[in-house]
Residue frames as qw, qx, qy, qz and C-alpha x, y, z in Angstrom:
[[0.550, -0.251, 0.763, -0.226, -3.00, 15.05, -5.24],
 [0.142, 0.266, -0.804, -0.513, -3.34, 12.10, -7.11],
 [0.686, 0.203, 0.298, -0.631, -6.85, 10.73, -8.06],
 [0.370, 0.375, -0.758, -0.384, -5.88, 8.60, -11.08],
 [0.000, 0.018, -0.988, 0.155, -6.67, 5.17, -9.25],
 [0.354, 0.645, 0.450, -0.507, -10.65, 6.51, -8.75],
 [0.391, 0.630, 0.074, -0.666, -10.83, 8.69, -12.09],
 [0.409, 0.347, -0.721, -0.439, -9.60, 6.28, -15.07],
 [0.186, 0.166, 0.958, -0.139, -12.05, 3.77, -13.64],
 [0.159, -0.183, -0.437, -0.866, -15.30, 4.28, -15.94],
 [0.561, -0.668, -0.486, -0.048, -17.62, 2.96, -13.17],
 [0.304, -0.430, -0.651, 0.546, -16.93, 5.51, -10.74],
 [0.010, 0.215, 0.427, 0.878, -18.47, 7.86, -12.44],
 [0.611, -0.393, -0.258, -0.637, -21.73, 6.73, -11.77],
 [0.377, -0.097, -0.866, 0.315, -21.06, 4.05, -8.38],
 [0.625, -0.596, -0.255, -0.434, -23.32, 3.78, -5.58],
 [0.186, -0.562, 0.603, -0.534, -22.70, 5.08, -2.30],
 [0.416, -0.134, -0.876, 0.205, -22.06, 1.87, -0.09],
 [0.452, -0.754, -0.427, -0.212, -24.72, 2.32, 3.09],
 [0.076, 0.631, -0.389, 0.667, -23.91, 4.91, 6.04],
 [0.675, -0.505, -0.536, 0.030, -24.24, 3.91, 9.51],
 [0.171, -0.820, 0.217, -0.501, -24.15, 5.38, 12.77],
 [0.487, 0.114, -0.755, 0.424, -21.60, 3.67, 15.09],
 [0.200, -0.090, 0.651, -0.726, -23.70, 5.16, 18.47],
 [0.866, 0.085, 0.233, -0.435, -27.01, 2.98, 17.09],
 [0.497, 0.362, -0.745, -0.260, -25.14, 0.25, 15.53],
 [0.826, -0.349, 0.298, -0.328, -25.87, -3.25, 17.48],
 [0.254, -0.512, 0.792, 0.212, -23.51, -5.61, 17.26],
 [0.593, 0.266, 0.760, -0.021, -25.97, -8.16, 15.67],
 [0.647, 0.735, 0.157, -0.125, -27.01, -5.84, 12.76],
 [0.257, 0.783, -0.503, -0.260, -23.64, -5.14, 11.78],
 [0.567, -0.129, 0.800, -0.148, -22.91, -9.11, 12.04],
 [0.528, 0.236, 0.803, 0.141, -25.53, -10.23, 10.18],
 [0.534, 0.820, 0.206, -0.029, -26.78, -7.82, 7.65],
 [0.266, 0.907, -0.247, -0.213, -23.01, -6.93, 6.92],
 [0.052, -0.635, 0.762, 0.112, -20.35, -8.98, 7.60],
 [0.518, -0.016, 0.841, 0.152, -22.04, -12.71, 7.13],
 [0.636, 0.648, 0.419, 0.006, -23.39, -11.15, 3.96],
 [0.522, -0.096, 0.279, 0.800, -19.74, -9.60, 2.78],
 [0.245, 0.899, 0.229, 0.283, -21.84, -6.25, 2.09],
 [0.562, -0.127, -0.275, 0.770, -19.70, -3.18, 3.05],
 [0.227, -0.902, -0.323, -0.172, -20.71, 0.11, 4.73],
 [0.126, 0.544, -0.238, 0.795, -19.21, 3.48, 5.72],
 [0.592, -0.494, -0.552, 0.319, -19.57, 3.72, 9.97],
 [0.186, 0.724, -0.144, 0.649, -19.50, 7.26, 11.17],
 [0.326, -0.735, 0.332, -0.493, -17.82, 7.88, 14.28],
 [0.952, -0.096, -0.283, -0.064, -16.42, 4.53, 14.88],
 [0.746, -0.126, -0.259, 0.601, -13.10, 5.59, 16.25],
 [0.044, 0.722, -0.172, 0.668, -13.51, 9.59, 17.20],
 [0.608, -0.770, 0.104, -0.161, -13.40, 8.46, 20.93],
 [0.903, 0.158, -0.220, 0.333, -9.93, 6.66, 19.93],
 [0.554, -0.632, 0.120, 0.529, -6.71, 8.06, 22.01],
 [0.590, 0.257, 0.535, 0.547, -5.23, 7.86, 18.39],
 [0.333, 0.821, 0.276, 0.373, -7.15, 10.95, 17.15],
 [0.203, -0.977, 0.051, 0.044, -5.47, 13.17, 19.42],
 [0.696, -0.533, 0.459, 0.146, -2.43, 11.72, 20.16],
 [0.769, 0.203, 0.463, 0.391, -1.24, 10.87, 16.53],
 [0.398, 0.828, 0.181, 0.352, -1.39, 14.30, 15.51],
 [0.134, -0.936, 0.320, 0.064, 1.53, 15.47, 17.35],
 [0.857, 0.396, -0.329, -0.005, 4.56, 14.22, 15.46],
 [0.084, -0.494, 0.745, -0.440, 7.21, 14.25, 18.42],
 [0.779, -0.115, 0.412, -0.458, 4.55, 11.69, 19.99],
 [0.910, 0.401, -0.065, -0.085, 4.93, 9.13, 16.91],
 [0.501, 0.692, -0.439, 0.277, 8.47, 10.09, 16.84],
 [0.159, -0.562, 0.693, -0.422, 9.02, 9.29, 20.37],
 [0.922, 0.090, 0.188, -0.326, 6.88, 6.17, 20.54],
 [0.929, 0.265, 0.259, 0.002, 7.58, 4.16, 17.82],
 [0.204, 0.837, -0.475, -0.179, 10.95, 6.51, 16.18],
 [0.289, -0.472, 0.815, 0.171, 13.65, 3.34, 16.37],
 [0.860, 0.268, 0.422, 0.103, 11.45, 0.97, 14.23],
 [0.020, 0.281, -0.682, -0.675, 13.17, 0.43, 10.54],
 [0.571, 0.584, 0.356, -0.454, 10.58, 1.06, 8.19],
 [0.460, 0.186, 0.625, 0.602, 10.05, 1.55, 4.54],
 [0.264, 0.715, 0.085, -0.642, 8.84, 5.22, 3.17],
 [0.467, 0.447, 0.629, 0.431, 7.36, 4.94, -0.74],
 [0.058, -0.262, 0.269, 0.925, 8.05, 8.11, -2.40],
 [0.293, -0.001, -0.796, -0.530, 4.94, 7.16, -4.56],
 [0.817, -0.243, -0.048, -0.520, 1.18, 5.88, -4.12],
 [0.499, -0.153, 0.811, -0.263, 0.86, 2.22, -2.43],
 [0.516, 0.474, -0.449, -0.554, 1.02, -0.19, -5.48],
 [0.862, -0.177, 0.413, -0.234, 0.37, -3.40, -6.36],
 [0.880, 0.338, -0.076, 0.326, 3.58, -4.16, -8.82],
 [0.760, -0.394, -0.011, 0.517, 6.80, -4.31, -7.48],
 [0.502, 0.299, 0.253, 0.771, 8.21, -2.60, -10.56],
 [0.088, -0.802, -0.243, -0.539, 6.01, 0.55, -9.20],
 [0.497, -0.861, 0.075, -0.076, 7.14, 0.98, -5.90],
 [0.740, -0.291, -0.027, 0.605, 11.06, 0.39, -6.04],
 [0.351, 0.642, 0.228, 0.643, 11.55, 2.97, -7.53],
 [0.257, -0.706, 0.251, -0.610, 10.73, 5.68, -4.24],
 [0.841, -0.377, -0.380, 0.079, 11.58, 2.85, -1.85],
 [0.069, -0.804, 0.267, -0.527, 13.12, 4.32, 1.09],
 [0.685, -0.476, -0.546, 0.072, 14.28, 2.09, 4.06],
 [0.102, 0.469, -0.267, 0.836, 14.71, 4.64, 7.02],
 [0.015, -0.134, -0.672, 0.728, 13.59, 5.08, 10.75],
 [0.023, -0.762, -0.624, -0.169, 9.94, 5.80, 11.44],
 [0.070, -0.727, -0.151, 0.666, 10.98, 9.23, 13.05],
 [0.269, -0.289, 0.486, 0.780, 12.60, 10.09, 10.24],
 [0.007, 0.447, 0.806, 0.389, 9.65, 8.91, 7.78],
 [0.102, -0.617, -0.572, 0.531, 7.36, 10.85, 10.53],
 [0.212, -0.598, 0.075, 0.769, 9.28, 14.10, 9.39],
 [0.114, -0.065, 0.620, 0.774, 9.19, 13.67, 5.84],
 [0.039, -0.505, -0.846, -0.168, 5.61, 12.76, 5.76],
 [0.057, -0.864, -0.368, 0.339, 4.76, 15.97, 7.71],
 [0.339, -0.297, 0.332, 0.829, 7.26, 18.22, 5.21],
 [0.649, 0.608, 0.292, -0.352, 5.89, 20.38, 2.61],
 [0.063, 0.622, -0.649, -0.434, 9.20, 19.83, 0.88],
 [0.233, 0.034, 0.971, 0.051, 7.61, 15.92, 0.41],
 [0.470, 0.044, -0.312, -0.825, 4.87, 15.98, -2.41],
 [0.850, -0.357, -0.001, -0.386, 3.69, 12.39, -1.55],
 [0.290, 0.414, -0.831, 0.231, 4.70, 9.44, 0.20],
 [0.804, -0.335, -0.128, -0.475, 3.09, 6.82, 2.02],
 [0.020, -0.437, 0.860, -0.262, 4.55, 4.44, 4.93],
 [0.873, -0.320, -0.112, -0.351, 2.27, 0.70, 5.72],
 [0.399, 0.378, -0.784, 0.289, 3.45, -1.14, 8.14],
 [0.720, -0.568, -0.357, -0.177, 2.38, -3.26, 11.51],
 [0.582, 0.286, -0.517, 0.559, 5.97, -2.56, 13.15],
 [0.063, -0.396, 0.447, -0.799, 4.89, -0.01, 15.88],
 [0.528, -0.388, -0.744, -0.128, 3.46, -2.29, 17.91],
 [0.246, -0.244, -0.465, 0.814, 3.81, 0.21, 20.96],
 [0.289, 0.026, -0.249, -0.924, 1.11, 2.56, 18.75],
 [0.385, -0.404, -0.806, -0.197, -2.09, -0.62, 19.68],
 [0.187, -0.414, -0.630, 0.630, -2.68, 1.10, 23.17],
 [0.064, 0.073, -0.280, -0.955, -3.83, 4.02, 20.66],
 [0.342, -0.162, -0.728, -0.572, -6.58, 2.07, 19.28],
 [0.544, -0.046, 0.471, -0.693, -9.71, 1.62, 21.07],
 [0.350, 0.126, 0.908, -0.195, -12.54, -0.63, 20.80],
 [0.231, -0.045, -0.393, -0.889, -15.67, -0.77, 18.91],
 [0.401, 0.026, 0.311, -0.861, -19.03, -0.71, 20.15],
 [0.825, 0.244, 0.013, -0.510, -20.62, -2.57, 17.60],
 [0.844, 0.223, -0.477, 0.104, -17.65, -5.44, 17.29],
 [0.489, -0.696, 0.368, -0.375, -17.16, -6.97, 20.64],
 [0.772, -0.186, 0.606, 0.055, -15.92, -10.45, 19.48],
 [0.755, 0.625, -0.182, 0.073, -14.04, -11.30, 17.12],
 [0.915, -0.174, 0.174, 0.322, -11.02, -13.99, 16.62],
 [0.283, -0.631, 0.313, 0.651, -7.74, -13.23, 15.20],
 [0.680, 0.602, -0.115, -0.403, -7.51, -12.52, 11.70],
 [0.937, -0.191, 0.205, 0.209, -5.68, -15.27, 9.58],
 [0.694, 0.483, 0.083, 0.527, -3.42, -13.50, 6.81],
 [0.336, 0.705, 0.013, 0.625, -2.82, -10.27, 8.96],
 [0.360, 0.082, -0.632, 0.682, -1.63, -8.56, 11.96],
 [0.120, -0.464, -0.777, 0.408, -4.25, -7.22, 14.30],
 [0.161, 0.897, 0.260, -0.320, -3.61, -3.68, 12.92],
 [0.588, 0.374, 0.226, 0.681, -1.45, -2.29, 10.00],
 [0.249, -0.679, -0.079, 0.686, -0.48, 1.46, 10.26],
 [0.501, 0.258, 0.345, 0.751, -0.51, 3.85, 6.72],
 [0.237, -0.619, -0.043, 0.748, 1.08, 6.83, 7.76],
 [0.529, 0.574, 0.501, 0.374, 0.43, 8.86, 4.06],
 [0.022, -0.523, 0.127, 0.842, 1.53, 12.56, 2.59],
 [0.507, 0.581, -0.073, -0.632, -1.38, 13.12, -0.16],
 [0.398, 0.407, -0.702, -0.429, -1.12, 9.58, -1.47],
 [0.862, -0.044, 0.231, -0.450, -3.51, 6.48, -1.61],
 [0.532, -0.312, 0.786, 0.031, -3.54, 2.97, -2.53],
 [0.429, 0.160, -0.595, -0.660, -4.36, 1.16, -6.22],
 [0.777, -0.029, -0.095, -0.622, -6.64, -1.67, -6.38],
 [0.252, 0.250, -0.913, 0.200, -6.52, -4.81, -4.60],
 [0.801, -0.434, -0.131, -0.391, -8.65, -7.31, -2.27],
 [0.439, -0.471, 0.688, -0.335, -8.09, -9.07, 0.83],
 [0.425, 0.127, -0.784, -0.433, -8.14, -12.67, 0.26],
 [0.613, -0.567, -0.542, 0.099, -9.65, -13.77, 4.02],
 [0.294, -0.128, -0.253, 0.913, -9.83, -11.46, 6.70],
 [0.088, 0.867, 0.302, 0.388, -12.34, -8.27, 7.45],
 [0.714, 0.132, -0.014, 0.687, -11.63, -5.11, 7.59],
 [0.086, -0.902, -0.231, 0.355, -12.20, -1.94, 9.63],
 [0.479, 0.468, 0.081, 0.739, -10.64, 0.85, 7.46],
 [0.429, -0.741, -0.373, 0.358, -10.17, 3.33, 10.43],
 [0.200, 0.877, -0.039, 0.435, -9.74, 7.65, 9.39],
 [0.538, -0.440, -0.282, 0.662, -7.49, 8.41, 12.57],
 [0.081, -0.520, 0.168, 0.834, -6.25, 11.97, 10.38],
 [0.208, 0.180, -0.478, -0.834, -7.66, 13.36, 6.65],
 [0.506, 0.479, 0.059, -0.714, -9.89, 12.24, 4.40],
 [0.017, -0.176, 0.833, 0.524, -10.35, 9.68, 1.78],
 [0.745, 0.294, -0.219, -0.557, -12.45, 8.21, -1.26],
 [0.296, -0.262, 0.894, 0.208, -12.60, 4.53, -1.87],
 [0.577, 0.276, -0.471, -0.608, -13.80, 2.70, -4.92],
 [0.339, -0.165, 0.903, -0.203, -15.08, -0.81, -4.45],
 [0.754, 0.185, -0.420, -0.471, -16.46, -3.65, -6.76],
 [0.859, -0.223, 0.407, -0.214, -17.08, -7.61, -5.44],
 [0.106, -0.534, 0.773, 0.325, -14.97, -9.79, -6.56],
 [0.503, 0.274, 0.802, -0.170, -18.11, -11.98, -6.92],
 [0.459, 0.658, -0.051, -0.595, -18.63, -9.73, -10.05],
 [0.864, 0.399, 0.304, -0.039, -19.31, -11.61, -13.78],
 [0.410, 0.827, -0.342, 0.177, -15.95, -9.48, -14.85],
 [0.485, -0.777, 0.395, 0.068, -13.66, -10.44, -12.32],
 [0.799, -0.035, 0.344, 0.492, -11.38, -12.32, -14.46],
 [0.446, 0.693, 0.085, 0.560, -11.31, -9.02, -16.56],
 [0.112, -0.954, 0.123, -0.249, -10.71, -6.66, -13.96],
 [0.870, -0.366, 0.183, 0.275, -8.38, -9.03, -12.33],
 [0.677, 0.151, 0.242, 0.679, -6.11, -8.33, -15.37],
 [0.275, 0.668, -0.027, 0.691, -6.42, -4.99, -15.42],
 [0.421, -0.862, 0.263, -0.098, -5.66, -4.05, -11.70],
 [0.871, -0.340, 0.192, 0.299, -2.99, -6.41, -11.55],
 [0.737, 0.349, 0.239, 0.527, -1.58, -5.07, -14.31],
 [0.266, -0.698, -0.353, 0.563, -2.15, -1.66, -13.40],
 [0.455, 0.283, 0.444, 0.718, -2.13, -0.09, -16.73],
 [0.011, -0.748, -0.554, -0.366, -4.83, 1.48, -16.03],
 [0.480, -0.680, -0.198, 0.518, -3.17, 4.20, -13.75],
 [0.112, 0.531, -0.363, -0.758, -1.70, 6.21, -16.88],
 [0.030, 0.024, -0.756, -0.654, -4.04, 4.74, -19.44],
 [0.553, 0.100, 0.472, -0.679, -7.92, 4.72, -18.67],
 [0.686, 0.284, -0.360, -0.565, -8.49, 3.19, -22.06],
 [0.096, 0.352, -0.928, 0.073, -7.00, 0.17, -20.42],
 [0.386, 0.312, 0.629, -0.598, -10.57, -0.54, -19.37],
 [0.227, 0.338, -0.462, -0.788, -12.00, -0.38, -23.08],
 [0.497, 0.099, -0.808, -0.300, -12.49, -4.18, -23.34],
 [0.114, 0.019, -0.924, 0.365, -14.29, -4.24, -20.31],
 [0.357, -0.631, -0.566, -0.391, -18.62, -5.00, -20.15],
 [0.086, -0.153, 0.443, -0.879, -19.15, -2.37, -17.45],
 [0.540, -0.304, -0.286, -0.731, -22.50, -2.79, -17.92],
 [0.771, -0.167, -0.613, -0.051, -22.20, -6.25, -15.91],
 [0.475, 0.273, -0.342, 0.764, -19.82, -4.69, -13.46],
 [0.295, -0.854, -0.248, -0.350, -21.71, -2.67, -10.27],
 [0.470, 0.231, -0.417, 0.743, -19.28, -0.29, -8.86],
 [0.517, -0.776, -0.357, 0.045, -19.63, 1.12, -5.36],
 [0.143, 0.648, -0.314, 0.679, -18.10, 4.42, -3.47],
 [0.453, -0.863, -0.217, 0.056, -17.42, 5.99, -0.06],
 [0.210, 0.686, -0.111, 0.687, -16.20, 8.37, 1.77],
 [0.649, -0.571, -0.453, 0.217, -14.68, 8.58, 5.25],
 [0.006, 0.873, -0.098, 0.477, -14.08, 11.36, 7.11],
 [0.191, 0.355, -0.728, 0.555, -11.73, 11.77, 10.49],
 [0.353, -0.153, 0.499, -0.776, -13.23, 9.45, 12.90],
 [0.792, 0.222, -0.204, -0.531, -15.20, 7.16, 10.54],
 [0.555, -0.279, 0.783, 0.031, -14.75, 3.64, 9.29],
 [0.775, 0.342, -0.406, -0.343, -15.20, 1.34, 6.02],
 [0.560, -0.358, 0.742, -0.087, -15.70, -1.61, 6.71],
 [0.387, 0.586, -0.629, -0.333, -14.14, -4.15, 3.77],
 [0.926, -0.146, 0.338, -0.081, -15.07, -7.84, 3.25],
 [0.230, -0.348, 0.710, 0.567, -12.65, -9.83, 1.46],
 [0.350, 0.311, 0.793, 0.389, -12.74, -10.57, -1.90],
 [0.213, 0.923, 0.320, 0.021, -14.05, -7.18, -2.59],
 [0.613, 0.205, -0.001, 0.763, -11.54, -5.01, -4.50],
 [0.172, -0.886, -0.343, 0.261, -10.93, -1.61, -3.49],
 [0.510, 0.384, -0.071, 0.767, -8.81, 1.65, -4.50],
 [0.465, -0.687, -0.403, 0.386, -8.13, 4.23, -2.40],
 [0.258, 0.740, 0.222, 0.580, -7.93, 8.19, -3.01],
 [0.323, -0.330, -0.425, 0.779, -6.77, 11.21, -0.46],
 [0.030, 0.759, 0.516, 0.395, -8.98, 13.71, -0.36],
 [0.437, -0.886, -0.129, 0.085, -7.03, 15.82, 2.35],
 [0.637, 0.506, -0.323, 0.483, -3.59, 17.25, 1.61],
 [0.037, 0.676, -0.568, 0.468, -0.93, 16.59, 4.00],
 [0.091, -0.209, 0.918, -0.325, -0.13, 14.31, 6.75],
 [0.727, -0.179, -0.164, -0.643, -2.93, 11.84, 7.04],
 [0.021, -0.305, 0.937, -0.168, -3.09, 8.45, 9.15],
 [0.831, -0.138, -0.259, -0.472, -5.32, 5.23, 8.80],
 [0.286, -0.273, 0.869, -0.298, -5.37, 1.85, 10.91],
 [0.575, 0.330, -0.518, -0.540, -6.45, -1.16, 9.45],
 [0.446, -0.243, 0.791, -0.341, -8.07, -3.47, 12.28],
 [0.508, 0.156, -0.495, -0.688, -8.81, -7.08, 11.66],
 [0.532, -0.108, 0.797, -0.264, -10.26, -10.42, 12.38],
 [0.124, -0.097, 0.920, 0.360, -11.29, -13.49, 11.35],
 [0.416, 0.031, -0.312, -0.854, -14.26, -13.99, 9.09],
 [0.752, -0.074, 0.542, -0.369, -17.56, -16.45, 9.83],
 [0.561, 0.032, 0.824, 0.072, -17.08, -19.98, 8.48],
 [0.629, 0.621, 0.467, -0.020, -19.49, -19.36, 5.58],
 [0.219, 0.914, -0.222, -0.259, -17.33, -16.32, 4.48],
 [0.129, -0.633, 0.703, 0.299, -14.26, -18.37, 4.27],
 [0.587, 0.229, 0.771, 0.091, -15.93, -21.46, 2.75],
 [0.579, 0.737, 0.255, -0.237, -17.07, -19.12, -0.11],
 [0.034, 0.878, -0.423, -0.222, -13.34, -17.78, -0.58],
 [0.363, -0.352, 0.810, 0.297, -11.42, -21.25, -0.59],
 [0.666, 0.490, 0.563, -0.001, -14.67, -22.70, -3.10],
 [0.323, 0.918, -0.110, -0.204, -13.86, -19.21, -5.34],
 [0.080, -0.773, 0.607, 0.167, -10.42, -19.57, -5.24],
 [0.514, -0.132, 0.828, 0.178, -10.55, -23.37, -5.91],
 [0.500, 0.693, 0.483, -0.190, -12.74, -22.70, -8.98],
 [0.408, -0.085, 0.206, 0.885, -9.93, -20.10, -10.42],
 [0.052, 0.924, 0.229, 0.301, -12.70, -17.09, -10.27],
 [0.099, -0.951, 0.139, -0.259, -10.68, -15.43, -7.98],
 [0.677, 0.284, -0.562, 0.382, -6.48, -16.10, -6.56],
 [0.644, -0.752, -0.064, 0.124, -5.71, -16.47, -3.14],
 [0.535, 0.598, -0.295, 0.519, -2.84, -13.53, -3.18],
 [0.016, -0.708, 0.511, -0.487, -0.23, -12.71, -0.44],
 [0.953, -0.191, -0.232, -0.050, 0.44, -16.52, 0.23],
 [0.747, 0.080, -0.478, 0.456, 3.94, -15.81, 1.72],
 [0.034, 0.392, -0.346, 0.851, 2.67, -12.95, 4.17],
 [0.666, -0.514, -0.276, -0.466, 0.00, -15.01, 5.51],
 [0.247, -0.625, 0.532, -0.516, 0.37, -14.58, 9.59],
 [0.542, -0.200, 0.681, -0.449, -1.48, -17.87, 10.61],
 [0.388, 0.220, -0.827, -0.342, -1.00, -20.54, 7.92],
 [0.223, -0.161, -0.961, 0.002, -1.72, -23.68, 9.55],
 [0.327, 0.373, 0.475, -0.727, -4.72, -21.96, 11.80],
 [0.463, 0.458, -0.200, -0.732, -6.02, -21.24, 8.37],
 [0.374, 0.293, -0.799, -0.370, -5.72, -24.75, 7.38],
 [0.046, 0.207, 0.860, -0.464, -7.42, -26.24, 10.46],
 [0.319, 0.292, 0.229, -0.872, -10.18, -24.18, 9.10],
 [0.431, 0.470, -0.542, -0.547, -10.33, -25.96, 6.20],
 [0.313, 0.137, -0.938, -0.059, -10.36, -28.79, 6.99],
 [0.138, 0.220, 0.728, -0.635, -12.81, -28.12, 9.51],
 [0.537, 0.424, -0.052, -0.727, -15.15, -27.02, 6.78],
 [0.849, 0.179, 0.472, -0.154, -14.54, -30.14, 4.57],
 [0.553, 0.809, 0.182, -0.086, -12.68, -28.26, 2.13],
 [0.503, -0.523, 0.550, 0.413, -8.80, -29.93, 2.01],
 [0.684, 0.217, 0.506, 0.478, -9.13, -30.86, -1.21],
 [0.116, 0.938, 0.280, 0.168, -10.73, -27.17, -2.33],
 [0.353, -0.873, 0.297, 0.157, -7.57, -25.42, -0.10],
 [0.460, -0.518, 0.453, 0.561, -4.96, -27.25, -1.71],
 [0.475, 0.612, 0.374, 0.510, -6.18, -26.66, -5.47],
 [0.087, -0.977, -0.073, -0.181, -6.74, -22.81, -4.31],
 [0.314, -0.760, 0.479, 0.306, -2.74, -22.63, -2.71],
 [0.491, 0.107, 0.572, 0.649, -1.07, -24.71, -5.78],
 [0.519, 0.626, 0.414, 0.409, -3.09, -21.92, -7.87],
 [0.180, -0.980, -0.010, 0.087, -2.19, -18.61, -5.48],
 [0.564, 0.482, -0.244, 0.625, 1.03, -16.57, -5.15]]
């Protein structure tokens, strides 16, 4: 399986394990305030083993009867962040079809994201310790990546948090703040993604300044992902594997930090033509005080 995205990063070597929690003592207030209005991020165990999902996804006729008629895309290939890396195995085909390949052993990897099966939400359950929470603004409620022994490269959410939810396998994830003193260096080197068949691409970068963070979720877990914190993403189970990627909207202070960042050029406000709830997102803004800050930060995004 491929590991590249984790091992040619010279901070994960040594990262620190983000904090563990236990989803049957969590309270909704600590995970609130000590995590999410302080954009820390933490590993949740057992946040979704009571889902319908865990059972109910592992039979592929189920998936295949469900959701089979959507048109999808299937990436031959990890889950990149240049274009020029993923046409290449682009696939557009049925979700049964995908289903099949994904469960083949004739299919080394391949990886399907999408929000299409919207018939696959009744799956999802709730969560104990998040009992409110608005829509998110840039994404659907839940995203779906269906995966055969292949992860994702480095990227951040620009608004939005983010349950990362194990449904099937295993993964590693790397994670560094975007609030870091490098981010304009690492910026260029994930975007660029050189660093996927070159580690040295990293060479010119002060690690020292840089404090990189793991985890590790197992079937049943969570990671939960503020924005503006990059992440990469590793399988650690071969074969079929499925994740679910619930969100909502962040508190006021979170997004006031993001549009100030983003007006500031420390950090870009990216995926500006996939965002779900534009003008919501602009009411926000303005509701904060911070029209002029929002439209420097969209004249500088993509």
């Amino acid at each position: 399986m491929p590991d590249v995205t984790l091992k040619n990063v010279p901070g994960m070597a040594d990262a620190a394990a983000v904090p563990v929690l236990d989803a049957a003592t969590l309270s909704e207030a600590v995970f609130q305030n000590d995590y999410v209005a302080q954009s820390r991020p933490c590993v949740i165990r057992g946040a979704v083993k009571h889902w319908p999902a865990s059972k109910k996804w592992r039979d592929r006729e189920y998936l295949k009867a469900r959701s089979g008629h959507h048109e999808i895309f299937l990436y031959e290939n990890e889950y990149h962040v240049q274009a020029k890396r993923m046409t290449a195995g682009k696939r557009e085909i049925n979700f049964a079809e995908a289903i099949d390949r994904l469960h083949s052993d004739a299919t080394r990897l391949a990886i399907v994201t999408t929000a299409l099966p919207t018939e696959l939400l009744s799956d999802l359950g709730g969560f104990p310790f998040l009992t409110k929470a608005e829509p998110a603004y840039c994404y659907p409620p839940a995203r779906y990546f269906f995966h055969r022994n292949a992860g994702t490269t480095w990227h951040y959410h620009p608004f939005d948090e983010t349950l990362m939810c194990q449904v099937i396998g295993s993964k590693k994830i790397g994670l560094v703040s975007g609030n870091s003193p490098a981010n304009l260096q690492l910026r260029r080197i994930f975007f660029a993604e050189d660093y996927y068949d070159n580690a040295a691409a990293f060479g010119a970068l002060n690690d020292d300044s840089v404090r990189w963070f793991s985890a590790t979720v197992e079937e049943g877990d969570a990671l939960y992902i503020p924005p503006l914190w990059w992440h990469g993403v590793i399988p650690l189970s071969q074969g079929f594997g499925a994740t679910a990627a619930v969100t909502w909207r962040s508190p006021p202070a979170v997004i006031a930090n993001g549009i100030k960042k983003m007006a500031l050029g420390e950090i870009d406000m990216i995926g500006k033509a996939v965002i779900e709830d534009f003008q919501g997102l602009l009411l926000t803004a303005q509701k904060l005080g911070l029209d002029r800050e929002f439209a420097i930060a969209w004249a500088r995004g993509n």
